[in-house]
Phi, psi and omega in degrees: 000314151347294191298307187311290159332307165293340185242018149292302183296312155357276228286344146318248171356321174278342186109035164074194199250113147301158180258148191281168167312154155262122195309161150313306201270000180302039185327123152289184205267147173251147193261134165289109157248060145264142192264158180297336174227155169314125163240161181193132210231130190274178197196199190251130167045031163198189173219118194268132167234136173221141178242129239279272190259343156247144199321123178250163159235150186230138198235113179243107165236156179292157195296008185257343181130335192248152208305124154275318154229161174240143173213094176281161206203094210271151201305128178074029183242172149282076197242156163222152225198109177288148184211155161301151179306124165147195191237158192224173185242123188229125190247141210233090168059208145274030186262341192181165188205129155199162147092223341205113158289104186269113173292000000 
């Protein structure tokens, strides 16, 4: 405990620990963001769909139950779809069901 402590003050005394330079030459990694499953997100006066590594369809019915729209989404793509204010039920094949508050 000494030893941790003695080389705490060290480094307070020297002015702290730097972070080391970064080469010139430094590329990050590039991070993927597409997701593996299909998603689909209410927004103001609409429902944003993305679909993950593969195509999906998306089945939007009213909260009373009944289908309003089918909305396919080719792999890695985007779609958005305007709706009226209120909550929908949205279901993605038979991988999932939730939701969606359209604002």
């Amino acid at each position: 405990m000494k030893r941790v402590l003695y080389i705490a003050v060290c480094l307070l005394a020297l002015g702290g620990v730097h972070a080391l330079p970064v080469p010139d030459n430094f590329l990050p990694q590039k991070v993927e963001t597409a997701t593996a499953t299909p998603v689909a997100q209410g927004a103001e006066g609409r429902i944003v769909f993305t679909a993950g590594n593969s195509d999906a369809t998306f089945n939007i019915y009213s909260i009373t139950g009944q289908l309003i729209k089918v909305v396919r989404v080719a792999a890695e793509q985007r779609a958005s779809v305007e709706f009226p204010k209120g909550f929908y039920i949205v279901k993605c094949g038979n991988q999932w069901s939730r939701k969606v508050v359209v604002r």
